[in-house]
Short mmCIF file of the C-alpha atoms (twelve columns), coordinates in Angstrom:
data_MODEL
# 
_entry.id   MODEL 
# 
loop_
_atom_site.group_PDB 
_atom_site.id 
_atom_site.type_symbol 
_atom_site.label_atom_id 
_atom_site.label_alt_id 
_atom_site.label_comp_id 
_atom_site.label_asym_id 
_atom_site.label_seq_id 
_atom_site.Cartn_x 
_atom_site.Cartn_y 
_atom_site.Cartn_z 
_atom_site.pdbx_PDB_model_num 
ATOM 1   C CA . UNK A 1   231.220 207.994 -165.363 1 
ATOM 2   C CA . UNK A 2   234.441 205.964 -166.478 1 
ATOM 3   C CA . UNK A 3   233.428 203.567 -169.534 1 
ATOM 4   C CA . UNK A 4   234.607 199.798 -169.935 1 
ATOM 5   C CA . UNK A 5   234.579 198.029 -173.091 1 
ATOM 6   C CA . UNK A 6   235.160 194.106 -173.342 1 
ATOM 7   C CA . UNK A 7   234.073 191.672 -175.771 1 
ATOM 8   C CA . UNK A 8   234.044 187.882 -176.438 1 
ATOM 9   C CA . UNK A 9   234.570 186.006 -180.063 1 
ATOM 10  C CA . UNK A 10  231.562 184.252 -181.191 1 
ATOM 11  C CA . UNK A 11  233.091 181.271 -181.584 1 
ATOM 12  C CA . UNK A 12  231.308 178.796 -179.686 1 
ATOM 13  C CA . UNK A 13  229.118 178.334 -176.838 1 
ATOM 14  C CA . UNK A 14  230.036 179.933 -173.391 1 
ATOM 15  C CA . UNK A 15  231.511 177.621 -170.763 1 
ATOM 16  C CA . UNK A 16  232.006 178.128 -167.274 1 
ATOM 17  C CA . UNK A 17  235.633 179.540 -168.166 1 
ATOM 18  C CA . UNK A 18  234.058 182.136 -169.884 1 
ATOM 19  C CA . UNK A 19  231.200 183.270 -166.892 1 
ATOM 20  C CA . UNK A 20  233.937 182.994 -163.874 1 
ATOM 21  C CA . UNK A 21  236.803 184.724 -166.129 1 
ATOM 22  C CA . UNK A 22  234.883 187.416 -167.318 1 
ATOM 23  C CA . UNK A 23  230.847 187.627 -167.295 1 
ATOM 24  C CA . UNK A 24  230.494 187.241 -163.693 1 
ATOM 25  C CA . UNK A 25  232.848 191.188 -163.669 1 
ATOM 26  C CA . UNK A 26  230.726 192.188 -165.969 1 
ATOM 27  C CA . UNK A 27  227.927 191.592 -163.729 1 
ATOM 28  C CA . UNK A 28  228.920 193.688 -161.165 1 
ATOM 29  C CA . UNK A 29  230.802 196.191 -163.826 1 
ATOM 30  C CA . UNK A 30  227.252 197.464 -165.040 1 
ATOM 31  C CA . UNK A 31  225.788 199.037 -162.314 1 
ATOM 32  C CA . UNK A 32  229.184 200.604 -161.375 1 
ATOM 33  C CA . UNK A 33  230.330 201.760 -164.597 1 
ATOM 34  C CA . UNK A 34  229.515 203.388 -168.332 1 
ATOM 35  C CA . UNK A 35  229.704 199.628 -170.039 1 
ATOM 36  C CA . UNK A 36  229.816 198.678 -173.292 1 
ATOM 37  C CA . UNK A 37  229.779 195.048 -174.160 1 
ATOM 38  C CA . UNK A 38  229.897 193.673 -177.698 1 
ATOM 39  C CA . UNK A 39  230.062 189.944 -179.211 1 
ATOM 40  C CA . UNK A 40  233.601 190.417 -181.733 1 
ATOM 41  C CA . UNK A 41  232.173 188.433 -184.983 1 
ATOM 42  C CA . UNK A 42  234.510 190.507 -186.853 1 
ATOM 43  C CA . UNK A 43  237.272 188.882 -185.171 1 
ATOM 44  C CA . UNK A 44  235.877 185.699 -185.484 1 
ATOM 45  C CA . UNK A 45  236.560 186.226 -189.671 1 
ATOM 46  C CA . UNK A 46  239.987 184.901 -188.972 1 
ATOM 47  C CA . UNK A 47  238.569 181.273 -188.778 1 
ATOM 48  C CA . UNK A 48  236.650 181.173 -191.718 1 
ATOM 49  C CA . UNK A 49  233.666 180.464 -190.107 1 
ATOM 50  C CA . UNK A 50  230.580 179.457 -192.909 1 
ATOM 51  C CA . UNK A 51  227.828 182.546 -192.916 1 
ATOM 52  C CA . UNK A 52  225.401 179.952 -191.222 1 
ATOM 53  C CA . UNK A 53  227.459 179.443 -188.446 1 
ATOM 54  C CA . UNK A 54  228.348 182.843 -187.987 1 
ATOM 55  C CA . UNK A 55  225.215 184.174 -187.758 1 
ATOM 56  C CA . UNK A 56  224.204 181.170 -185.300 1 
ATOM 57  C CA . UNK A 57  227.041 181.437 -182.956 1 
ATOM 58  C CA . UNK A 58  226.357 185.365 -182.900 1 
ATOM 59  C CA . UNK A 59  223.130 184.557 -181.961 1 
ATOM 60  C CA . UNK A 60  223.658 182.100 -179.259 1 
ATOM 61  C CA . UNK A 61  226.293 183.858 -177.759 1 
ATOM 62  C CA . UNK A 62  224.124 187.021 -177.093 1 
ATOM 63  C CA . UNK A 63  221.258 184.654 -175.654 1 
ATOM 64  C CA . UNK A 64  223.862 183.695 -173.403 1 
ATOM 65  C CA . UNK A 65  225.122 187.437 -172.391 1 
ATOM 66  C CA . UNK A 66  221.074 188.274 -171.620 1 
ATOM 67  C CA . UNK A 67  220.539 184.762 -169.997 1 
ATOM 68  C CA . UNK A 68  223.962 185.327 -167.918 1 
ATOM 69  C CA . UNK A 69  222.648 188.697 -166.495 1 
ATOM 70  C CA . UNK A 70  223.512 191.158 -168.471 1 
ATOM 71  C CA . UNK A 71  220.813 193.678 -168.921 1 
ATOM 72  C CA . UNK A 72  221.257 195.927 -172.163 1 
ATOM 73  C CA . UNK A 73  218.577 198.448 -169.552 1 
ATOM 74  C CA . UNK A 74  222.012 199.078 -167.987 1 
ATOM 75  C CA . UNK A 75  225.143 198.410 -170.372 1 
ATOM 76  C CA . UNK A 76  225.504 198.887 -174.231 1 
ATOM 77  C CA . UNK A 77  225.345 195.534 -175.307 1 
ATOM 78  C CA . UNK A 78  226.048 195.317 -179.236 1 
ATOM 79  C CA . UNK A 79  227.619 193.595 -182.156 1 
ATOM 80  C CA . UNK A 80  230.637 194.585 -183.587 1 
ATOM 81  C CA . UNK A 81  229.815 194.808 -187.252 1 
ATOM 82  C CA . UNK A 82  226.649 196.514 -186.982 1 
ATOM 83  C CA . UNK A 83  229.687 199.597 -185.938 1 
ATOM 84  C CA . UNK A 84  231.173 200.417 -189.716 1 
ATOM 85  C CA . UNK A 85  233.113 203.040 -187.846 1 
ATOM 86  C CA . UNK A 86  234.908 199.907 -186.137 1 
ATOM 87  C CA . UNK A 87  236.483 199.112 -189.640 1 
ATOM 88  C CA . UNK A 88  237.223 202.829 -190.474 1 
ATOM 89  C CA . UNK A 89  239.482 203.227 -187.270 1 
ATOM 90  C CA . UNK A 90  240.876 199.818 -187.479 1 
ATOM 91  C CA . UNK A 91  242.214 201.149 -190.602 1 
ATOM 92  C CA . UNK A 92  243.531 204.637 -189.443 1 
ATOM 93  C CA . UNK A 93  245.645 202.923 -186.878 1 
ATOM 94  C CA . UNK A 94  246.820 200.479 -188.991 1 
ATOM 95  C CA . UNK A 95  248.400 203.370 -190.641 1 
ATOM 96  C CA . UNK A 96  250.516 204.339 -187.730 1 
ATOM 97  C CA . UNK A 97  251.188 199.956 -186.369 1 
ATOM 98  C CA . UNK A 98  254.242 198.399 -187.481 1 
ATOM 99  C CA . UNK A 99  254.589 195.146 -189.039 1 
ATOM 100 C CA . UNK A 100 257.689 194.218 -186.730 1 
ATOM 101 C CA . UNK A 101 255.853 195.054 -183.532 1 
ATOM 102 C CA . UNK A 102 252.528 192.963 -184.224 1 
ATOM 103 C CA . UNK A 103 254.656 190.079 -185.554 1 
ATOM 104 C CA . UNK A 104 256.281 190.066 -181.579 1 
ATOM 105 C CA . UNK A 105 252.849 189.917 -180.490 1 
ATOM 106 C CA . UNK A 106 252.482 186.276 -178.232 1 
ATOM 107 C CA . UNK A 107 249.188 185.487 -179.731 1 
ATOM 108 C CA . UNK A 108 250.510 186.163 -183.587 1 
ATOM 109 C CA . UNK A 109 253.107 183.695 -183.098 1 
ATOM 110 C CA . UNK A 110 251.038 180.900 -180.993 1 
ATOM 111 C CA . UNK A 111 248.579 181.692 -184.099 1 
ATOM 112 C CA . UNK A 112 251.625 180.970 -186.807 1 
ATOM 113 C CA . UNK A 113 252.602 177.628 -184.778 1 
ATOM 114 C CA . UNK A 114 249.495 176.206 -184.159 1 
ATOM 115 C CA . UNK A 115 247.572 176.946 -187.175 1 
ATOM 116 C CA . UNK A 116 250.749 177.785 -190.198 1 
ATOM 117 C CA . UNK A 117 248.525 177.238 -193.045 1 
ATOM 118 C CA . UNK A 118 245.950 179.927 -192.338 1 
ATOM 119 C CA . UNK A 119 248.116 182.755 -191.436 1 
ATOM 120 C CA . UNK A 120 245.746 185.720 -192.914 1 
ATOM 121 C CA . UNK A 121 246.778 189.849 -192.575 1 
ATOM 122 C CA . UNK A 122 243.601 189.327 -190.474 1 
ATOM 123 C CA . UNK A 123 245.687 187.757 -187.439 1 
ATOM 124 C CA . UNK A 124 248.232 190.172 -187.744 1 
ATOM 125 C CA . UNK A 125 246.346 193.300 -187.195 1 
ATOM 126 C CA . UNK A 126 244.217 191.589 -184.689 1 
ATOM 127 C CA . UNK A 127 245.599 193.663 -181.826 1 
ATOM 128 C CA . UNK A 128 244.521 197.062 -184.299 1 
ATOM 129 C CA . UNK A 129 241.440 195.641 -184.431 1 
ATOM 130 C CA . UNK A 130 241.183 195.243 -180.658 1 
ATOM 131 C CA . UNK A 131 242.484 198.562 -180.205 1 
ATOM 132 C CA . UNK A 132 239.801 200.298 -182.326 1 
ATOM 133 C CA . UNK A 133 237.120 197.942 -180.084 1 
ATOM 134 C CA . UNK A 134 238.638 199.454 -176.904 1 
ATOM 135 C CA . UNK A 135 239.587 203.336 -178.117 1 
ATOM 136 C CA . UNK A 136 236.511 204.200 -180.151 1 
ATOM 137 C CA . UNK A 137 234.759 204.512 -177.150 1 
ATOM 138 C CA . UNK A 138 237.305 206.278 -175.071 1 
ATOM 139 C CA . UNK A 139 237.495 203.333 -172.694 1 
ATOM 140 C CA . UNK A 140 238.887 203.977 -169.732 1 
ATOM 141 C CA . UNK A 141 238.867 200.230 -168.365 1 
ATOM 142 C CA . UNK A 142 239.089 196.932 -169.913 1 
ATOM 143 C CA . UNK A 143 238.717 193.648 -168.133 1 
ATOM 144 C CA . UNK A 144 240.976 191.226 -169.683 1 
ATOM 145 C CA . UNK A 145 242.235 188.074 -168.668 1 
ATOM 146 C CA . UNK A 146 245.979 186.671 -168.869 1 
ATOM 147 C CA . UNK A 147 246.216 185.643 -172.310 1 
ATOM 148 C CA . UNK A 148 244.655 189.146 -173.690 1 
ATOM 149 C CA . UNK A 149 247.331 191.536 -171.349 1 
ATOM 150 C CA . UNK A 150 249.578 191.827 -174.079 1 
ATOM 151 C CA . UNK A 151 246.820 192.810 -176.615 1 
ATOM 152 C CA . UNK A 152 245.714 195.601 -174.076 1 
ATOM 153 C CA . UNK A 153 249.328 196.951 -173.489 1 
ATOM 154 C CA . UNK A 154 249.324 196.711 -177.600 1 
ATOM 155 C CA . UNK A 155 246.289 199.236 -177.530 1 
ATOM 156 C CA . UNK A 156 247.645 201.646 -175.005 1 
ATOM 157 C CA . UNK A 157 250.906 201.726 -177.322 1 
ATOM 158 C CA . UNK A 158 248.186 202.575 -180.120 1 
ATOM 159 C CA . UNK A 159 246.528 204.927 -178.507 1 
ATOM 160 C CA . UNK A 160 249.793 207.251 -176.908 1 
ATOM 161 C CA . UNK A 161 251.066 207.006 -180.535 1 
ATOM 162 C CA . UNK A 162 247.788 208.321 -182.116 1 
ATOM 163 C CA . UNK A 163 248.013 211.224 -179.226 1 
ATOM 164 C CA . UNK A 164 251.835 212.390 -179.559 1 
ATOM 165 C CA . UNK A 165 252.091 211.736 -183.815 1 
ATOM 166 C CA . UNK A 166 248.976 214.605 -183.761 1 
ATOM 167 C CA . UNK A 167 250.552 216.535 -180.320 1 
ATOM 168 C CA . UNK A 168 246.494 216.177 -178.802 1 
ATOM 169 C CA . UNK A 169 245.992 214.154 -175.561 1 
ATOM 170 C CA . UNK A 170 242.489 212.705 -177.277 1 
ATOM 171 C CA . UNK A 171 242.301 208.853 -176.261 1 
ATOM 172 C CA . UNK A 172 242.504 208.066 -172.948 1 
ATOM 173 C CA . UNK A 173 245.159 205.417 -172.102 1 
ATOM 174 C CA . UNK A 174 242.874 202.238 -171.098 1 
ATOM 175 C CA . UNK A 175 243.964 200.767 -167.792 1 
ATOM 176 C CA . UNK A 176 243.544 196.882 -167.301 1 
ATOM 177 C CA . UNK A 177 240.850 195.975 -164.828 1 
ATOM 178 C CA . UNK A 178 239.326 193.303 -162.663 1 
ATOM 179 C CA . UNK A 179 238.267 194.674 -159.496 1 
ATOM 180 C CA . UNK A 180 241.397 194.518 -157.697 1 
ATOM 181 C CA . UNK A 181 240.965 190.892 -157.205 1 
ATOM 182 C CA . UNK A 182 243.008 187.705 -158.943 1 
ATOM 183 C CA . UNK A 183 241.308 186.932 -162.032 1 
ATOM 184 C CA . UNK A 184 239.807 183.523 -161.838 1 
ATOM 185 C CA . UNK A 185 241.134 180.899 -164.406 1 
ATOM 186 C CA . UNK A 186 238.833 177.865 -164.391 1 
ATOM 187 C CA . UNK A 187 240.956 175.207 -165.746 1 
ATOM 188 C CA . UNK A 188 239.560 172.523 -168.438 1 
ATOM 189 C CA . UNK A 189 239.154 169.424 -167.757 1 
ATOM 190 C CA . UNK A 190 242.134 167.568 -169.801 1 
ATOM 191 C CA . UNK A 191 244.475 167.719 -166.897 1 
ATOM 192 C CA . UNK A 192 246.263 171.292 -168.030 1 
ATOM 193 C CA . UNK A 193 245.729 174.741 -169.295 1 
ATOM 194 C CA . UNK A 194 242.636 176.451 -169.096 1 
ATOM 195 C CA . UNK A 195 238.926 176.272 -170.099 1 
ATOM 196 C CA . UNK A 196 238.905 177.006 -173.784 1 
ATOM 197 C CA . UNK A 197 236.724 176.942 -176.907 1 
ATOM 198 C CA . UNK A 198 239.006 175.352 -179.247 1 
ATOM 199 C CA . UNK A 199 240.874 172.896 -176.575 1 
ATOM 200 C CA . UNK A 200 237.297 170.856 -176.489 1 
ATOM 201 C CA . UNK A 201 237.931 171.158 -172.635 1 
ATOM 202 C CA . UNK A 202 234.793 173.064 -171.530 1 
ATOM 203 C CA . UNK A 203 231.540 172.457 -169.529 1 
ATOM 204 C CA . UNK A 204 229.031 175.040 -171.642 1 
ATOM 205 C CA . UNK A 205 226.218 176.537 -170.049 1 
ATOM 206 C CA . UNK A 206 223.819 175.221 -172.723 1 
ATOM 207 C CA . UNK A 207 225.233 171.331 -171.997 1 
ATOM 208 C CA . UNK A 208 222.162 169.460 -170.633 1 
ATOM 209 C CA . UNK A 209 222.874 167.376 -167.777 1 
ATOM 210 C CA . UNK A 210 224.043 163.871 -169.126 1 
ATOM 211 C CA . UNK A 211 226.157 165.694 -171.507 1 
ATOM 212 C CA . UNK A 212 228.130 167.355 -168.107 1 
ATOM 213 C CA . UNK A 213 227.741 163.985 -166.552 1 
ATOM 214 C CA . UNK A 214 229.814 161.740 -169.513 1 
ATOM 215 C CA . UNK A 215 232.492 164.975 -169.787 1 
ATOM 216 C CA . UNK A 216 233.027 165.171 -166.050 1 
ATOM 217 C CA . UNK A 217 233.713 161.483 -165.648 1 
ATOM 218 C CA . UNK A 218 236.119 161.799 -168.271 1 
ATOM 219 C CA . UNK A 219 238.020 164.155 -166.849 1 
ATOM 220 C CA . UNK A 220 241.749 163.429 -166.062 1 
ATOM 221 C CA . UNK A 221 243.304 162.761 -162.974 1 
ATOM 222 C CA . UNK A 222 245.945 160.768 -161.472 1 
ATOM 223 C CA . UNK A 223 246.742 157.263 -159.798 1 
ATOM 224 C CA . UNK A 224 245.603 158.755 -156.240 1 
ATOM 225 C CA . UNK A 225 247.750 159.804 -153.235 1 
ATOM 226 C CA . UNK A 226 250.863 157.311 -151.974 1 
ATOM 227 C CA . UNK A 227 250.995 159.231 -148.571 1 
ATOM 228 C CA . UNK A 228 249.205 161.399 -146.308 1 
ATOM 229 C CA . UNK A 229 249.519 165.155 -147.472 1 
ATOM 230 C CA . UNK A 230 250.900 164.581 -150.802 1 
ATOM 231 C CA . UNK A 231 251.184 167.466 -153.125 1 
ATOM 232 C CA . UNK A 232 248.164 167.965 -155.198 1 
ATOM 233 C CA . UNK A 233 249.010 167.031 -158.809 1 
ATOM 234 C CA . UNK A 234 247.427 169.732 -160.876 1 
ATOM 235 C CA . UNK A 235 244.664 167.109 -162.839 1 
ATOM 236 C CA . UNK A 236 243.566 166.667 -159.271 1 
ATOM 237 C CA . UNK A 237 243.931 170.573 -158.575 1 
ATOM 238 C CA . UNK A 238 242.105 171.374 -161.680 1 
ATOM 239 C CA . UNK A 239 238.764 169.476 -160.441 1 
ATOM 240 C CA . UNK A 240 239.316 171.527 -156.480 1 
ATOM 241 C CA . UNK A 241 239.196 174.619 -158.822 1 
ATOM 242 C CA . UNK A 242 236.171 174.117 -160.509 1 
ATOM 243 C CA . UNK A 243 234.486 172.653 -157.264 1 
ATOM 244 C CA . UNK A 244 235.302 176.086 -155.452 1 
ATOM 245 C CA . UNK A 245 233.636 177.731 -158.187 1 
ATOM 246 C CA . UNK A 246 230.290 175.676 -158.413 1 
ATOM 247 C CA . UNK A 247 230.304 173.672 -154.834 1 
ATOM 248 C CA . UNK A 248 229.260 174.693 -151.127 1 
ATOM 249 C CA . UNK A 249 232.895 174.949 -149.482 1 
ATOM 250 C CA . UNK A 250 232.088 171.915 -146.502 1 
ATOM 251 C CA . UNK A 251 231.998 170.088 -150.235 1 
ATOM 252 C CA . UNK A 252 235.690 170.816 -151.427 1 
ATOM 253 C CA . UNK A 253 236.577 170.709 -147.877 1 
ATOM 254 C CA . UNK A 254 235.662 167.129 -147.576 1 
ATOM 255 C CA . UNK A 255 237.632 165.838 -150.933 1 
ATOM 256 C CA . UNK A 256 240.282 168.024 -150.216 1 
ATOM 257 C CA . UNK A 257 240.364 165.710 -146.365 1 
ATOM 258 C CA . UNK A 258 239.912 162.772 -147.921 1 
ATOM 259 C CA . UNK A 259 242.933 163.383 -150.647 1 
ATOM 260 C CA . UNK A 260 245.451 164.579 -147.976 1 
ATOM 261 C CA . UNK A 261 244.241 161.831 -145.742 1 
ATOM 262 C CA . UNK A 262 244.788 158.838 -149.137 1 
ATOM 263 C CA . UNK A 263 240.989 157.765 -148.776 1 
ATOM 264 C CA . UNK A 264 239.772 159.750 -152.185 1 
ATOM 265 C CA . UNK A 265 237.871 158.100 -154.475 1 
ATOM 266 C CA . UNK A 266 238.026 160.036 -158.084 1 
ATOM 267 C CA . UNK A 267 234.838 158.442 -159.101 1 
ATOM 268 C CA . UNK A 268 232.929 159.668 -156.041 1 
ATOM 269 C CA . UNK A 269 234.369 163.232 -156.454 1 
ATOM 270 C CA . UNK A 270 233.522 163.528 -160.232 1 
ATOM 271 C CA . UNK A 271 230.071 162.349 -159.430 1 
ATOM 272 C CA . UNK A 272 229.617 165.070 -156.827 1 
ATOM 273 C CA . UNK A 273 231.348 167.755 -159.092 1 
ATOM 274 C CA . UNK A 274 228.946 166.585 -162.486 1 
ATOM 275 C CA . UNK A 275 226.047 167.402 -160.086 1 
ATOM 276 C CA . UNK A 276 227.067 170.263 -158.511 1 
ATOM 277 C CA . UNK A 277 227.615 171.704 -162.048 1 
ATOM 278 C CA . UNK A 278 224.375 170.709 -163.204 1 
ATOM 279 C CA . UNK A 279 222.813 172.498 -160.146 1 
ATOM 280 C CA . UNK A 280 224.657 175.648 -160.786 1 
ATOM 281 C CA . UNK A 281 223.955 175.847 -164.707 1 
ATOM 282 C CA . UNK A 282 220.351 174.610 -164.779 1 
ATOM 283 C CA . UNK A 283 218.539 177.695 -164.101 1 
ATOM 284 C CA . UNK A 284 220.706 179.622 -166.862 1 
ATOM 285 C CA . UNK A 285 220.554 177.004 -169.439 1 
ATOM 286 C CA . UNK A 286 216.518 177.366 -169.269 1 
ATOM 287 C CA . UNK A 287 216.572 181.064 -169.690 1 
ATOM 288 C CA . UNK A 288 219.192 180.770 -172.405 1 
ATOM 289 C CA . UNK A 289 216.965 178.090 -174.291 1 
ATOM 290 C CA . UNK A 290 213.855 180.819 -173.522 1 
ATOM 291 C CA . UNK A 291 215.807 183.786 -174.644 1 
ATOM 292 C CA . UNK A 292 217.332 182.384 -177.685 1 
ATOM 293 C CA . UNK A 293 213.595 181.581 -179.277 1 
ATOM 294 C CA . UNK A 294 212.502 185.010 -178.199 1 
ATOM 295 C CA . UNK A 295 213.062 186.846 -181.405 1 
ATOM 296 C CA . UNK A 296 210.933 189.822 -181.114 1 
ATOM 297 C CA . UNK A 297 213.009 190.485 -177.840 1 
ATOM 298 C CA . UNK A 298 216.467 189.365 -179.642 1 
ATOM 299 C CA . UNK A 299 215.763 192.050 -182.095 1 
ATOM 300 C CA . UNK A 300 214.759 194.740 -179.549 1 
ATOM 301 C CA . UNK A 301 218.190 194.370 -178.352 1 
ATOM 302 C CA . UNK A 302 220.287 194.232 -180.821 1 
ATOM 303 C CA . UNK A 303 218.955 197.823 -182.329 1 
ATOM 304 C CA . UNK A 304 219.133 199.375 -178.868 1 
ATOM 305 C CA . UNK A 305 222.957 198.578 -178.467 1 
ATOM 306 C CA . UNK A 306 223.216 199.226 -182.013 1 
ATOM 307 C CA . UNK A 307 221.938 202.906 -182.078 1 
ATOM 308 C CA . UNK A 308 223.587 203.170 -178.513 1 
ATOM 309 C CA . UNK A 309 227.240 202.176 -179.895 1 
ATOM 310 C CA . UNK A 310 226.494 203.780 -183.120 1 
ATOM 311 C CA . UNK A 311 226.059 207.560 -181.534 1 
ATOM 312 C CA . UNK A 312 229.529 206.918 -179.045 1 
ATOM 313 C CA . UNK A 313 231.503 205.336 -182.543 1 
ATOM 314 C CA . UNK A 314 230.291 208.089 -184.707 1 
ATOM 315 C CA . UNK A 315 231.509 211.016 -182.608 1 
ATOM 316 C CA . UNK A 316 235.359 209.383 -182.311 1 
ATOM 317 C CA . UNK A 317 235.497 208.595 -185.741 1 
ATOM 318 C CA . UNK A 318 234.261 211.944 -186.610 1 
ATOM 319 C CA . UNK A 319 236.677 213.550 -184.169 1 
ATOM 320 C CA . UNK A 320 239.456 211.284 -185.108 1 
ATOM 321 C CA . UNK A 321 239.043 212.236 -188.924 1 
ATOM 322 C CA . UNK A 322 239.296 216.206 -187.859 1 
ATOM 323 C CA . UNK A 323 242.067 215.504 -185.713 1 
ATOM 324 C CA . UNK A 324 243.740 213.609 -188.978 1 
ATOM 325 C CA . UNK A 325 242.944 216.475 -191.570 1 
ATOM 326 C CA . UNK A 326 240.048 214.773 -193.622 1 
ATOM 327 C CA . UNK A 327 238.055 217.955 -194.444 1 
ATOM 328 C CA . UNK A 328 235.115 218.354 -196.269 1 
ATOM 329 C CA . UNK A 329 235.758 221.515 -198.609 1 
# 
């Protein structure tokens, strides 16, 4: 059976960018495929986040995973640093990256821009680090959304280079993947970009219901249609996204009439979206509450994926280390 890898960076709560983007795949991924799924707090280093928080936001995050569906009965579901053998590879192909090539890299340089005073070796090798995520479990798949294609292409480079410096065809060359169909970007709600942890944009699947209420009716949009059939601005568009993500379709159908026809009223649409958000999260936000306070179970978990991950991670680095020339005499 072909395996997929993917992780996310605990570094905040999930939001409904996060389930549409990527958890809802992995849904389906894990009766189809070989899956492993991890929560990247290594990755996470390059914030600086306090031990208290990183521990927490590890924590909440896999509550999430289990509360979103996924069932570690069926997929490897792990942390990263509980894998030493993560590190050890990360290393090893650091060996063979070039400094030139991973200071190209898109997300090094939005990194060095938006943040210039905390530009660590750490952000740098990031795309090593994601390559020993991917490779040391022979991955054959990886679901990855826009912003991470780059990353992926990074690993495949890795991974060719690993197989023609030591003339063996041992990693498999991962292959982007999403199903064949468009990933879904669920846009925040500041007017532009997409849902993100850092832009403060997000609806989180832990936000109680006045807290979705007070950010939904903040949301930006625009002075309203001058004429019939106007283009949709893309504030405007943003909001028809995430209805035809969490709404019945006569729902959007009806807003998107009453734009094209000038008769919208923001206030009205907001009102319906808050609710219809509130309605779609409510039944995950109580398990996540139930699951995160479950420690026993929490606990069960995190050892199976851990002695899962551990057994697939051993035997590459092992193999990896042979293929190298580290010998025991």
């Amino acid at each position: 059976m072909e395996k997929v890898v993917s992780g996310i960076r605990p570094t905040g709560n999930l939001h409904l960018g996060n389930y549409f983007g990527a958890v809802r795949n992995f849904l389906k991924m894990q009766n189809d495929y070989n899956c492993y799924f991890f929560i990247a707090d290594y990755h996470s280093l390059t914030t600086h986040p306090t031990p208290e928080d990183l521990h927490g936001n590890v924590r909440q995050v896999l509550a999430e995973y289990l509360a979103a569906g996924l069932d570690p009965e069926k997929s490897t579901i792990y942390i990263q640093s509980d894998l030493p053998e993560v590190a050890e590879l990360t290393l090893l192909l650091n060996m063979n990256a070039y400094v030139g090539e991973l200071e190209r890299t898109t997300s090094f340089k939005e990194k060095v821009r938006k943040h210039p005073d905390n530009v660590n070796a750490g952000l740098l090798t990031y795309p090593v680090l994601m390559a020993a995520d991917i490779i040391i479990h022979q991955a054959n798949k990886v679901p990855v959304g826009k912003d991470q294609e780059q990353n992926l292409e990074m690993t495949r480079k890795f991974a060719a280079r690993f197989n023609r410096i030591y003339d063996k065809e041992y990693f498999p060359i991962p292959e982007p993947f999403n199903y064949g169909e468009a990933l879904v970007k669920i846009p925040g709600l500041d007017g532009s970009g997409k849902m993100g942890k850092s832009e403060g944009n997000g609806v989180y699947l832990i936000d109680e219901p006045a807290v979705i209420r007070k950010k939904v009716m903040k949301a930006v949009t625009d002075t309203g249609p001058t004429e019939p059939n106007s283009p949709v601005s893309e504030p405007v568009n943003n909001l028809f996204t995430l209805m035809s993500v969490v709404s019945q379709p006569e729902t959007l159908a009806f807003f998107k009439e009453q734009y094209s026809t000038c008769s919208i009223r923001y206030g009205d649409l907001k009102k319906q979206l808050a609710e219809d958000i509130i309605a779609f999260n409510e039944p995950m936000r109580e398990k996540i509450k139930a699951i995160a306070s479950d420690e026993v179970y929490l606990r069960k978990v995190v050892a199976m994926g851990k002695e899962k991950a551990h057994e697939s991670a051993a035997k590459t680095v092992r193999e990896v280390r042979e293929i190298i020339g580290f010998r025991s005499f």
